[in-house]
C-alpha positions as a Markdown table, in Angstrom:
| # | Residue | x | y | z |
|---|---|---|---|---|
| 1 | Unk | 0.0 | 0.0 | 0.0 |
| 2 | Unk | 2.5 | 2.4 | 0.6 |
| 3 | Unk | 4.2 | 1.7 | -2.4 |
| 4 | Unk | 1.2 | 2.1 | -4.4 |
| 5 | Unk | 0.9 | 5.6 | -2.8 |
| 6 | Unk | 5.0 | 6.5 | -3.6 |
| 7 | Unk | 4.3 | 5.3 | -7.4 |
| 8 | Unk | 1.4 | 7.6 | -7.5 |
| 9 | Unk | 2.6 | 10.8 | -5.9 |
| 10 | Unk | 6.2 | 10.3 | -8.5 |
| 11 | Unk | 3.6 | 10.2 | -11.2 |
| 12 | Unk | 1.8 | 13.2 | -10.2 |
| 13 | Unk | 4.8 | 15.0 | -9.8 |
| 14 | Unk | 6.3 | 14.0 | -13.1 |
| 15 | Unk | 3.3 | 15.3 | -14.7 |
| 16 | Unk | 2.9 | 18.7 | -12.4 |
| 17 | Unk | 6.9 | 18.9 | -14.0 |
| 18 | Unk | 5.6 | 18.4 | -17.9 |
| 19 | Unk | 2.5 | 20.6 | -17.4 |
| 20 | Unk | 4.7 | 23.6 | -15.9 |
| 21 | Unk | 7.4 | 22.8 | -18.4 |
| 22 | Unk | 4.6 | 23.0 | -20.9 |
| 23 | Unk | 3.4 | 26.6 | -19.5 |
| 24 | Unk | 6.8 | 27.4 | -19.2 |
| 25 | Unk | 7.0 | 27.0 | -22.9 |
| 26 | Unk | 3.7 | 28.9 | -24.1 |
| 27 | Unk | 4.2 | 32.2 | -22.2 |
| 28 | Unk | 8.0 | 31.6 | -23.7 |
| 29 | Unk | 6.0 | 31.3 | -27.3 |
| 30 | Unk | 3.5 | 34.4 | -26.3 |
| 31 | Unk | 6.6 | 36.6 | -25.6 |
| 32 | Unk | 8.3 | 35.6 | -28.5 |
| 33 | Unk | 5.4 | 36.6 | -31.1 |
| 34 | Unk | 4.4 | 39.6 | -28.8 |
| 35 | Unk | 8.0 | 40.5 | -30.0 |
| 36 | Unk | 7.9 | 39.5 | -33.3 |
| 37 | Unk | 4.3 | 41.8 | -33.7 |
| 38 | Unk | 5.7 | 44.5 | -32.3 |
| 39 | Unk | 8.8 | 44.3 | -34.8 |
| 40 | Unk | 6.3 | 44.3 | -37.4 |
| 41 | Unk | 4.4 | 47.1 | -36.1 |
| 42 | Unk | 7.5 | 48.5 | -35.5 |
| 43 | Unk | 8.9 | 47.8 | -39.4 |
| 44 | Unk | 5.1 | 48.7 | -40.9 |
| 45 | Unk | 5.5 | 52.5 | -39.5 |
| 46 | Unk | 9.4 | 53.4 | -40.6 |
| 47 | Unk | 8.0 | 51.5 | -44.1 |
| 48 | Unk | 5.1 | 54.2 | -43.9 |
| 49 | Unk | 7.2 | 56.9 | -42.4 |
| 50 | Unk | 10.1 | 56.1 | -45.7 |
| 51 | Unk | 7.1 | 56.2 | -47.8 |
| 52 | Unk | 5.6 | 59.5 | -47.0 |
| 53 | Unk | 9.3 | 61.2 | -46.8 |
| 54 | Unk | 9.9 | 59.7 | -50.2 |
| 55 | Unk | 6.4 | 61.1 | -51.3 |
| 56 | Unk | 6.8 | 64.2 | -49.3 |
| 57 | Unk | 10.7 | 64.6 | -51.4 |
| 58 | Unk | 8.9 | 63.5 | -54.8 |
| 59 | Unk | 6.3 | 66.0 | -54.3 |
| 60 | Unk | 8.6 | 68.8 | -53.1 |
| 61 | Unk | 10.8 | 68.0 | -56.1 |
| 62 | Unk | 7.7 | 67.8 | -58.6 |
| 63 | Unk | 6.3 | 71.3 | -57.0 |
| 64 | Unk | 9.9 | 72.7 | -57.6 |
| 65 | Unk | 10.3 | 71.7 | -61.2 |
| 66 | Unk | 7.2 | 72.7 | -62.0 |
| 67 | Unk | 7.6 | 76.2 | -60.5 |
| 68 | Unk | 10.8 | 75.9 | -62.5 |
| 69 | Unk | 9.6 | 75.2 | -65.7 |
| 70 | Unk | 6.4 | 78.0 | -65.1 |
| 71 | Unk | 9.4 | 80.5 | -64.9 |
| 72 | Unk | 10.7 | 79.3 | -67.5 |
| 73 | Unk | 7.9 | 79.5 | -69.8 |
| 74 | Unk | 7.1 | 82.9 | -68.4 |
| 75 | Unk | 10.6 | 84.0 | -69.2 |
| 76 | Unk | 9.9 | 82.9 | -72.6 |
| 77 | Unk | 6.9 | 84.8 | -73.3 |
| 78 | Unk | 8.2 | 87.8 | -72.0 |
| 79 | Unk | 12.0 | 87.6 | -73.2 |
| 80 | Unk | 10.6 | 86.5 | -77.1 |
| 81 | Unk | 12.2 | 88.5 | -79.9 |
| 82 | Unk | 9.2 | 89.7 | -81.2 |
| 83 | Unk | 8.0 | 90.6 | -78.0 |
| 84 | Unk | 11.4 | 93.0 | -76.7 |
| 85 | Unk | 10.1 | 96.2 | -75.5 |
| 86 | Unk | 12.6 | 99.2 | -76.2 |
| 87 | Unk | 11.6 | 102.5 | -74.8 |
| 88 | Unk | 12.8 | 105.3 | -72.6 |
| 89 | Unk | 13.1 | 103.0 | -70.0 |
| 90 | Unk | 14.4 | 100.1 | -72.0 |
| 91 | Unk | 17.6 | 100.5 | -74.1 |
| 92 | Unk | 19.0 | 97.8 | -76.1 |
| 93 | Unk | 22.2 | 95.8 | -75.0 |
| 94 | Unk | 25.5 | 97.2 | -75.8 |
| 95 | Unk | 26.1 | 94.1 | -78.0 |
| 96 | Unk | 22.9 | 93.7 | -79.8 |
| 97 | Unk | 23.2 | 92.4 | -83.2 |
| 98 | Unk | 19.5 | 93.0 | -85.3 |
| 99 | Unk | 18.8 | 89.7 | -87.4 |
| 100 | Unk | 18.2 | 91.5 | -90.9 |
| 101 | Unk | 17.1 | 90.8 | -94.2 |
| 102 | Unk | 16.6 | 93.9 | -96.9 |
| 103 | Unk | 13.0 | 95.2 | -98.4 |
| 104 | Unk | 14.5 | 96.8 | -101.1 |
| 105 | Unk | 17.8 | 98.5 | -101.8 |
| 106 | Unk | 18.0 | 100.8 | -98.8 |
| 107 | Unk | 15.5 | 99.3 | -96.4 |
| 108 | Unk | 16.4 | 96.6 | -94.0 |
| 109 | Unk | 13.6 | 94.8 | -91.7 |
| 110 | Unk | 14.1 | 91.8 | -89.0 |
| 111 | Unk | 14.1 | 88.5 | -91.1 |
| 112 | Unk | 11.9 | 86.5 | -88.7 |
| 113 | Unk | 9.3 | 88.7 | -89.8 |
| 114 | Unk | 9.8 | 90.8 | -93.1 |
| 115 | Unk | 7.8 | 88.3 | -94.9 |
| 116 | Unk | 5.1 | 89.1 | -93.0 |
| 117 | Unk | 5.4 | 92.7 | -93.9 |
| 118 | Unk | 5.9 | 92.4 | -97.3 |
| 119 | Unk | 3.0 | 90.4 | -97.7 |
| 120 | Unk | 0.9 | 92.8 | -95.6 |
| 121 | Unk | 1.8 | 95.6 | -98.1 |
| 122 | Unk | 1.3 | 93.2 | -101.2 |
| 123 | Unk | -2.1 | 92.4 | -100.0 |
| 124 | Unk | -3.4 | 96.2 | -99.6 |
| 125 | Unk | -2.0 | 96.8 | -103.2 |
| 126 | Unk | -4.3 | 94.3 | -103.8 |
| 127 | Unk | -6.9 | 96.0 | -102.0 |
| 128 | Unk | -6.6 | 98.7 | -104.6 |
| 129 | Unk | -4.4 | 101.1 | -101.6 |
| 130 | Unk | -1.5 | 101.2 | -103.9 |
| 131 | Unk | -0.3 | 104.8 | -101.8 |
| 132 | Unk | 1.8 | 103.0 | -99.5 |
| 133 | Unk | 5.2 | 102.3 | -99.0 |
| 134 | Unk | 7.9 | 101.8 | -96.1 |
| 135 | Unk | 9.7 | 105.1 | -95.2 |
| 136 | Unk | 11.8 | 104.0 | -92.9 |
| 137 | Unk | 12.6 | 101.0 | -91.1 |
| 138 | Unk | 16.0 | 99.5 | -89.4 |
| 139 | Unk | 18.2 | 102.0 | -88.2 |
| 140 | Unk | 21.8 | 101.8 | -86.9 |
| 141 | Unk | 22.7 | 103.3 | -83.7 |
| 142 | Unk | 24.7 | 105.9 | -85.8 |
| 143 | Unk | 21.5 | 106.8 | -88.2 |
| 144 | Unk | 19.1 | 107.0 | -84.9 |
| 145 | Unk | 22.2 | 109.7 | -83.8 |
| 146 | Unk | 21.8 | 111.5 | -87.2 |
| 147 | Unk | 18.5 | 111.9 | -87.0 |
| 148 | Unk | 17.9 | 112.6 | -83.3 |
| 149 | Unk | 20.6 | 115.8 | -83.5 |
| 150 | Unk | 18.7 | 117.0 | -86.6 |
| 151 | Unk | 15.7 | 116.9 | -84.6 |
| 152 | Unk | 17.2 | 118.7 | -81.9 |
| 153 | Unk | 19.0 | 121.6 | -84.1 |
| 154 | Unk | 15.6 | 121.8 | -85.9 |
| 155 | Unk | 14.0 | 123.3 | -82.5 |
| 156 | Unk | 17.1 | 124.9 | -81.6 |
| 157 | Unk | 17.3 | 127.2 | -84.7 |
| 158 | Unk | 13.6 | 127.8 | -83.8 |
| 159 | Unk | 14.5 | 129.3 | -80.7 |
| 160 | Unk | 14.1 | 126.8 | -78.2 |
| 161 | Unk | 16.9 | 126.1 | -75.4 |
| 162 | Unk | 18.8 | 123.0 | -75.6 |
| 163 | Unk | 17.0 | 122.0 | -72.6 |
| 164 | Unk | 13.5 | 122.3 | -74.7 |
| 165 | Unk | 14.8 | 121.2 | -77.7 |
| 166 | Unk | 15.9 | 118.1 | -75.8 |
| 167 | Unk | 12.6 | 117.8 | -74.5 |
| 168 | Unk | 10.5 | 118.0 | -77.7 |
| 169 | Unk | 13.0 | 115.7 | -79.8 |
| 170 | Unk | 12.1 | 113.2 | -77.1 |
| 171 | Unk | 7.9 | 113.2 | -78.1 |
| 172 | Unk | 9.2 | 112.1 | -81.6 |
| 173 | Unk | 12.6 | 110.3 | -81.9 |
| 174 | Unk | 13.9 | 108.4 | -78.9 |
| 175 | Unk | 18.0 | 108.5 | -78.6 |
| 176 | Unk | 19.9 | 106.1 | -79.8 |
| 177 | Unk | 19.8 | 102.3 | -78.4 |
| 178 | Unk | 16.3 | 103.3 | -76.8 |
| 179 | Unk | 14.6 | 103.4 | -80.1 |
| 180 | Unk | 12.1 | 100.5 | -82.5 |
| 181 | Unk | 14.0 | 101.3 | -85.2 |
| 182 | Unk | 17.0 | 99.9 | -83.8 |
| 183 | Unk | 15.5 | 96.6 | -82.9 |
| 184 | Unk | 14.3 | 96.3 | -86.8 |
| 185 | Unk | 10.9 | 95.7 | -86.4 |
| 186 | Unk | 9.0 | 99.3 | -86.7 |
| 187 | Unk | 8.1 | 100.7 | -89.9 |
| 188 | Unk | 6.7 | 104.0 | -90.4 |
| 189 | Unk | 4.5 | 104.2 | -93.7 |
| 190 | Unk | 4.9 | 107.3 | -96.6 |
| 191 | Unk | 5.2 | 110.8 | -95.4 |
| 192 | Unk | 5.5 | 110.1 | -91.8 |
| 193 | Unk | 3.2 | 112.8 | -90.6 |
| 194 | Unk | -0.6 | 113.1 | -89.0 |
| 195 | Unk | -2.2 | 113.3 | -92.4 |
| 196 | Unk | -1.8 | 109.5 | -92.8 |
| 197 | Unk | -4.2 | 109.4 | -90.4 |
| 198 | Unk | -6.9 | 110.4 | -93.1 |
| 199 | Unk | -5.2 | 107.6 | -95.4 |
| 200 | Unk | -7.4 | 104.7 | -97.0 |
| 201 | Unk | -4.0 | 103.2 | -96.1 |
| 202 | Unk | -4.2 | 103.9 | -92.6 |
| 203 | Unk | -7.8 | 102.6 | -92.3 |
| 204 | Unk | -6.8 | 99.4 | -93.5 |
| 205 | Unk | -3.9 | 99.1 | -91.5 |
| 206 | Unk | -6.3 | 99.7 | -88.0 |
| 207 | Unk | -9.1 | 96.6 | -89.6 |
| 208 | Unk | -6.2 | 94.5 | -90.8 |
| 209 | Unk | -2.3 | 94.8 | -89.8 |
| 210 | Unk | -2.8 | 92.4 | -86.9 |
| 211 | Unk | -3.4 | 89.3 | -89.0 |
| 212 | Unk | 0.1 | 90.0 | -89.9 |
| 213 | Unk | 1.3 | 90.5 | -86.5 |
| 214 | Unk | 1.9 | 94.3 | -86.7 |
| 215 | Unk | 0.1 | 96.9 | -84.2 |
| 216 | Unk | -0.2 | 100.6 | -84.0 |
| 217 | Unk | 2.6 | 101.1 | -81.4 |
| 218 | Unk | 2.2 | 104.7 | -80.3 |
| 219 | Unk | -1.7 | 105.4 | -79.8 |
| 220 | Unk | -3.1 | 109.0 | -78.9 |
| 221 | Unk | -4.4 | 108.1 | -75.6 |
| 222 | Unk | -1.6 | 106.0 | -74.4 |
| 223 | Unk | 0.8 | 109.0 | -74.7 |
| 224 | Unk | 0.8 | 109.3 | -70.9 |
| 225 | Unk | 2.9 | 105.4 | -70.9 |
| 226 | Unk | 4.7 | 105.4 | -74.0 |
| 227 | Unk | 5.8 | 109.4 | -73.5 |
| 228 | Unk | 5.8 | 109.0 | -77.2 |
| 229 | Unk | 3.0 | 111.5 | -79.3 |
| 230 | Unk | 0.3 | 109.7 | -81.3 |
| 231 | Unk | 1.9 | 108.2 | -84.8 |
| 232 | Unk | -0.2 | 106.8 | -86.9 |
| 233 | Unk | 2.3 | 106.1 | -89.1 |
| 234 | Unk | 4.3 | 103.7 | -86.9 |
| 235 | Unk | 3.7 | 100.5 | -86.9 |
| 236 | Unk | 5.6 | 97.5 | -84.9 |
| 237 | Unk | 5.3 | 93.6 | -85.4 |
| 238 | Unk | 5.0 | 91.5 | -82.8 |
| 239 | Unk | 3.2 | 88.4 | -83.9 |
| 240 | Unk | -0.6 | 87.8 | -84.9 |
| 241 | Unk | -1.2 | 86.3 | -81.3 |
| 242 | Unk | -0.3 | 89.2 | -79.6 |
| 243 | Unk | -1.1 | 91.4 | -81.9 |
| 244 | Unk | -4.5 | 90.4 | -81.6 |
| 245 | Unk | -4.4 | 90.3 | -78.1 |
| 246 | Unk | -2.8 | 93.5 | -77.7 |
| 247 | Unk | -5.9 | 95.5 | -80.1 |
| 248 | Unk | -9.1 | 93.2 | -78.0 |
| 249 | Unk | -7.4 | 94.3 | -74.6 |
| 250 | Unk | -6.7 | 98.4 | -76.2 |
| 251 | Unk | -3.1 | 98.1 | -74.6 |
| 252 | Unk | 0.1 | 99.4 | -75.6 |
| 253 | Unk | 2.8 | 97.2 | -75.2 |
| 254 | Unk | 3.9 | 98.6 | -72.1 |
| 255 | Unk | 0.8 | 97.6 | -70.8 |
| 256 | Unk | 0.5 | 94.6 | -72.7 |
| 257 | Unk | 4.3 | 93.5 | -70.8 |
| 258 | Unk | 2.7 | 94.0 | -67.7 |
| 259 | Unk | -0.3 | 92.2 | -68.3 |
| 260 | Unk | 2.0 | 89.4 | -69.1 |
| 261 | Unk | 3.4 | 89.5 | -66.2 |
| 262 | Unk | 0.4 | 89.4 | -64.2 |
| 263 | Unk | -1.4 | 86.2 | -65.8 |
| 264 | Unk | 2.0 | 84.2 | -64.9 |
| 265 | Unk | 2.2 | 84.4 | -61.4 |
């Protein structure tokens, strides 16, 4: 009997040992994945966390190339050829070299666009206006000297102080470097006074010049901008787009620059 009992209470105790070896084991096995899950978790939120720098860079990047490339496309439209304003404000580079191609044996005109003129002058013959022609055109830096000294001798000999005479010249001819005809794409048409105004010539030129890309560059009321008195005799290419642009808005192309501007940003 009381070796019955011993037997017993070895085997109880050998199975108290596997059953606590056992839960031993499982809470071992419930660590071990706690672990492993939180690893995951862990791994899951610096994958996300990569992910959203990454997409965060990417984006900042994209954002930045595209402001880039708006610039760039601004800079375009503003810095085009036949776009480049030249003014009183606005003189032309020291080392600017006029891309030329000749209208006839005296008169020269930009080549990107004399084609254009010569075919807006063919078509008003056509039209039956055959009392047009180009009086002057491209200029040189020493011809826009010529002519602006005249100018001022002209009003000197009239009585006016240098001063005035200056200040007169500057409502018709602009100096030298700050002037359309230097750039080569101005023309003024025949006499080069008001009474072109009154012109069959002239009328056509205000319903037609911009399908050719050319605009009436120094308007009567935009005098107070372009310090420049009214001449309807002047006319200035700039490309049919703009051209047309330019007339449905009533700008000058100081205003038209700045409008530019504005839509970009």
């Amino acid at each position: 009997m009381k070796k019955s009992i011993i037997i017993i209470l070895i085997f109880l105790v050998a199975v108290l040992i596997i059953e606590i070896t056992l839960l031993s084991k499982g809470i071992q096995k419930l660590e071990e994945d706690k672990t492993a899950t939180n690893n995951d978790i862990s791994n899951i939120s610096i994958e996300n966390n990569t992910i959203s720098n990454t997409n965060e860079t990417n984006n900042k990047t994209e954002n930045k190339g595209q402001v880039v490339e708006n610039n760039i496309k601004t800079d375009t439209v503003i810095n085009e050829w036949n776009l480049k304003l030249v003014n009183y404000e606005n003189s032309l580079p020291n080392n600017f070299v006029p891309q030329l191609s000749s209208i006839d044996n005296t008169r020269k005109f930009d080549k990107r666009a004399i084609e254009k003129l010569k075919q807006m002058i063919a078509d008003m013959k056509k039209d039956k206006i055959s009392d047009i022609w180009v009086q002057s055109s491209y200029r040189s830096i020493e011809q826009q000297q010529k002519v602006y000294d005249k100018k001022i001798d002209e009003y000197i000999k009239s009585g006016k102080t240098h001063k005035e005479a200056e200040e007169l010249t500057l409502k018709v001819i602009n100096k030298p470097g700050t002037s359309e005809h230097n750039l080569g794409l101005a023309v003024d048409f025949n006499y080069v006074n008001l009474e072109f105004e009154n012109t069959k010539a002239f009328k056509w030129l205000k319903e037609n010049a911009e399908s050719y890309g050319f605009i009436l560059r120094y308007k009567k009321e935009k005098e107070g901008i372009t310090k420049v008195n009214y001449e309807p005799w002047h006319w200035r290419y700039v490309g049919e787009e703009h051209a047309k642009k330019i007339n449905e808005l009533d700008l000058c192309l100081e205003e038209y620059i700045e409008y530019l501007k504005e839509i970009r940003e």
